[in-house]
SERO-4910 file (N, C-alpha, C, O; in steps of 0.05 Angstrom, whole numbers):
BEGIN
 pado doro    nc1    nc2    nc3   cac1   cac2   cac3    cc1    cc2    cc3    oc1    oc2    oc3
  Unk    A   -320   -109    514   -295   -117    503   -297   -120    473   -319   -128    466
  Unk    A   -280   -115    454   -278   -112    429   -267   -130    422   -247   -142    431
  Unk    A   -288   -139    393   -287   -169    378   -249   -166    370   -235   -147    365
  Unk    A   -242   -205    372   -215   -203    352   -223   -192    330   -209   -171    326
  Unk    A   -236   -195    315   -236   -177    290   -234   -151    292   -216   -139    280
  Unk    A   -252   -138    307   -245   -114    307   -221    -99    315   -216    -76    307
  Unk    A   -202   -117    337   -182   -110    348   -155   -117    320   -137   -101    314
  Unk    A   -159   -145    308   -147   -145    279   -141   -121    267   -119   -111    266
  Unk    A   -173   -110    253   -174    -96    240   -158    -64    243   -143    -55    225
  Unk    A   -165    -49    273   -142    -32    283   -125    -38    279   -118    -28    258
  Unk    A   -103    -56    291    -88    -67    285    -70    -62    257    -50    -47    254
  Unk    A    -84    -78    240    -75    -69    211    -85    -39    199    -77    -33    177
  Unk    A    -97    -26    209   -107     12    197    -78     19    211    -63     32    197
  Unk    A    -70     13    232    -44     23    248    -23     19    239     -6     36    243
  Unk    A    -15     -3    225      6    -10    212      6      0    182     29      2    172
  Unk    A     -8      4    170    -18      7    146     -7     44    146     11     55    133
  Unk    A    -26     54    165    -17     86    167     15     91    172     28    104    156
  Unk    A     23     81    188     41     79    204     65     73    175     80     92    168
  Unk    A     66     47    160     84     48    140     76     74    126     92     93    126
  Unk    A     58     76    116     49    106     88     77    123    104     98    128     93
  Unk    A     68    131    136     83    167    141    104    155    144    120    173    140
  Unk    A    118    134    149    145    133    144    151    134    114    164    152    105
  Unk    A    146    122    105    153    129     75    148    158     64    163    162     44
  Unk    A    131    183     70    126    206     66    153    214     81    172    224     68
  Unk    A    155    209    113    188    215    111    215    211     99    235    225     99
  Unk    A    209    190     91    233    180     66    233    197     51    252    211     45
  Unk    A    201    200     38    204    215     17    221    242     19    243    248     10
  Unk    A    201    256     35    211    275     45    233    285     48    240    306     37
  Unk    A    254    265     68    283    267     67    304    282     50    301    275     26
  Unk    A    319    295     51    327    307     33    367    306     45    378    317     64
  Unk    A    375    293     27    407    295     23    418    302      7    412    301    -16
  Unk    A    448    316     20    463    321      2    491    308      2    496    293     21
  Unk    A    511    312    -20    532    306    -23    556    325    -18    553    344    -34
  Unk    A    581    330      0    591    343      7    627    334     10    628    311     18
  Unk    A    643    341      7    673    347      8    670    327     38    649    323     51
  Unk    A    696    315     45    697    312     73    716    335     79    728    347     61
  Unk    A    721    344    109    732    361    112    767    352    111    786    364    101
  Unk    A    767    334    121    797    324    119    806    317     89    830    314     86
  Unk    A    789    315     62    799    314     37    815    342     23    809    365     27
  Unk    A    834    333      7    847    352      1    865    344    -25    863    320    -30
  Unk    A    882    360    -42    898    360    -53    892    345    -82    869    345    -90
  Unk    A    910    334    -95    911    321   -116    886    302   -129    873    304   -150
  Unk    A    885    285   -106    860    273   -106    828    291   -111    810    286   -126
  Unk    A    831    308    -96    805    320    -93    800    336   -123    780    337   -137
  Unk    A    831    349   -128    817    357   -153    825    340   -181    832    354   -199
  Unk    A    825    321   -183    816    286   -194    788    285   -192    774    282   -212
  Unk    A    780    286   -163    744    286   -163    731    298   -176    712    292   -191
  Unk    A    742    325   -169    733    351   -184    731    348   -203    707    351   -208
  Unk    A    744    342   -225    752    339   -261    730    318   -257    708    326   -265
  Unk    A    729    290   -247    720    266   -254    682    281   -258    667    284   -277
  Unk    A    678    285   -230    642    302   -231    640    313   -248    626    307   -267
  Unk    A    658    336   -246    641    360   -277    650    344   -308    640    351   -329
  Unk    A    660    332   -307    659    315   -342    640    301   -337    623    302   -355
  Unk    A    631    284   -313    617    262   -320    587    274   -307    583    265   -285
  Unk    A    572    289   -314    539    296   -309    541    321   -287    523    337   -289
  Unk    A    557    324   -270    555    349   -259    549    373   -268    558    376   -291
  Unk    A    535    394   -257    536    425   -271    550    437   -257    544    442   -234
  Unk    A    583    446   -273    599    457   -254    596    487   -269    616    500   -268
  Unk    A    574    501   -282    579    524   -284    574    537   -270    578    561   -274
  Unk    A    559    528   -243    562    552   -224    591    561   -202    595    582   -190
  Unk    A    610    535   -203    632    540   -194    647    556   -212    667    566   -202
  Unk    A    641    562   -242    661    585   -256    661    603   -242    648    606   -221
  Unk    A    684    628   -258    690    652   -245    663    666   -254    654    665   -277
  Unk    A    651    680   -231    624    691   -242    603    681   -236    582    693   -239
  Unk    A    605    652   -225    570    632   -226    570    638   -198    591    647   -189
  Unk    A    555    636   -187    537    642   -164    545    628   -146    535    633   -124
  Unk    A    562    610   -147    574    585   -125    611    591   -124    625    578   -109
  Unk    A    620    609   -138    648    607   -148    670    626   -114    694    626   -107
  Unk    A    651    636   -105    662    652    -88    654    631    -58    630    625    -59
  Unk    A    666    618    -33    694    625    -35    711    614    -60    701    600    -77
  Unk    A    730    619    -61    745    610    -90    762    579    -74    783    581    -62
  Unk    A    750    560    -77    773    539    -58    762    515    -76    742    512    -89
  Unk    A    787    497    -69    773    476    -78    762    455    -60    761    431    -69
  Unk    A    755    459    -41    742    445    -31    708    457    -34    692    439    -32
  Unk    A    701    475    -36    680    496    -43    668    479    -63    646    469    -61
  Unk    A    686    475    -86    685    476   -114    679    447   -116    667    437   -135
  Unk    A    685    438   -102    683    403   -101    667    401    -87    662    377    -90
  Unk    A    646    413    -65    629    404    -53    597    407    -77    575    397    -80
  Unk    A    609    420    -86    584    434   -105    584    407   -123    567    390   -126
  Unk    A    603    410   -130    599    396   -161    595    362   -151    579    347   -161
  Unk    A    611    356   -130    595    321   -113    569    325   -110    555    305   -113
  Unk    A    557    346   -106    527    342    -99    511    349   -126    490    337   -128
  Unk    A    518    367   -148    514    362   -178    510    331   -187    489    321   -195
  Unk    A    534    319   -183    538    296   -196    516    271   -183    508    251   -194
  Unk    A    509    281   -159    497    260   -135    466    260   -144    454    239   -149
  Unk    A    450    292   -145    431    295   -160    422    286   -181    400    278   -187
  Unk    A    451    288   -203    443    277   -232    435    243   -233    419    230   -248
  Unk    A    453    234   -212    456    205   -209    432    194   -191    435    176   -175
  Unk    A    406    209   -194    383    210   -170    393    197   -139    379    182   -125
  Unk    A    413    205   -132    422    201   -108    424    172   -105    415    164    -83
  Unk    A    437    151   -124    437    134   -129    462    119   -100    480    134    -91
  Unk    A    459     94    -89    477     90    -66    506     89    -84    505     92   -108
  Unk    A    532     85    -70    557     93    -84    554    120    -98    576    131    -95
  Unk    A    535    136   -112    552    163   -125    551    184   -110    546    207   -118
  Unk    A    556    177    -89    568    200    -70    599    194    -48    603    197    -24
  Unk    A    617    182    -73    645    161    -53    666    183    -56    678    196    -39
  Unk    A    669    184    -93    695    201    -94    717    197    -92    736    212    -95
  Unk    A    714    162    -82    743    152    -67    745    150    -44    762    137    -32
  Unk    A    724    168    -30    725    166      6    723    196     12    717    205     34
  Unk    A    729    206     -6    725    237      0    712    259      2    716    283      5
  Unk    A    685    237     -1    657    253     -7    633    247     23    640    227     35
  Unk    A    614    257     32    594    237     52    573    258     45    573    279     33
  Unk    A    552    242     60    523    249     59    519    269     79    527    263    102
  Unk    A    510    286     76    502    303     96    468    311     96    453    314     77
  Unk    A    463    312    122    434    321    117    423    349    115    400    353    108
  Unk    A    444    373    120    438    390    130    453    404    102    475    402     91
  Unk    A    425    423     97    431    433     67    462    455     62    466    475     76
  Unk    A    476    448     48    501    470     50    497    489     32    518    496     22
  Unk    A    477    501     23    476    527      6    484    550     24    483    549     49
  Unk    A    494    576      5    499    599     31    487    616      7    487    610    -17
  Unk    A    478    638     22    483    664     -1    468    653    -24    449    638    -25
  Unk    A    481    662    -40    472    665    -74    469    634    -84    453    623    -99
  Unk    A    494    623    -69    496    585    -79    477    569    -71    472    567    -47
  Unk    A    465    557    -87    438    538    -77    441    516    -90    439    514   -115
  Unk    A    447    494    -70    454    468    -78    432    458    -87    410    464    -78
  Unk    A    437    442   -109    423    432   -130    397    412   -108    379    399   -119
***
């Protein structure tokens, strides 16, 4: 039978490892910032204006940038919330928009567009 100490000692190597790879998953983790699908209209492009003035890179939503096609604004606004979300190191709140924005885990690049 194995000393308390030694059973201690496992013990804490187990917990010890055990926090590190969760935190390597954290690390790991990777989110993005996205349009909700039910946002729309006035508001949204309010958001839109508000991101690309304030730290977003909306030149890939220009006519021509690599993100601009489909031409919508919800397209255009998903891009540039997750611009703004990156710049803001994915800080909690800068991904709201007002309500019109959420976290998604699942990368939305297509094609040519490669979210930040």
């Amino acid at each position: 039978m194995a000393s308390p100490k030694s059973v201690s000692i496992v013990l804490m190597l187990t917990i010890v490892t055990t926090m590190i790879l969760m935190n390597m998953m954290i690390i790991e983790a990777r989110t993005w910032c996205v349009v909700k699908s039910s946002a729309a209209g006035p508001q949204l492009q309010n958001a839109l204006n508000y991101a690309c003035a304030n730290g977003a890179d909306c030149k890939p939503i220009q006519p021509g940038g690599s993100c601009y096609n489909p031409n919508t604004l919800q397209g255009h606004a998903s891009y540039a919330f997750d611009s703004y979300y990156v710049n803001k190191h994915q800080a909690p709140g800068s991904c709201s928009f007002g309500g019109l924005a959420s976290i998604a885990v699942s990368d939305p690049s297509y094609g040519p567009c490669r979210y930040p």
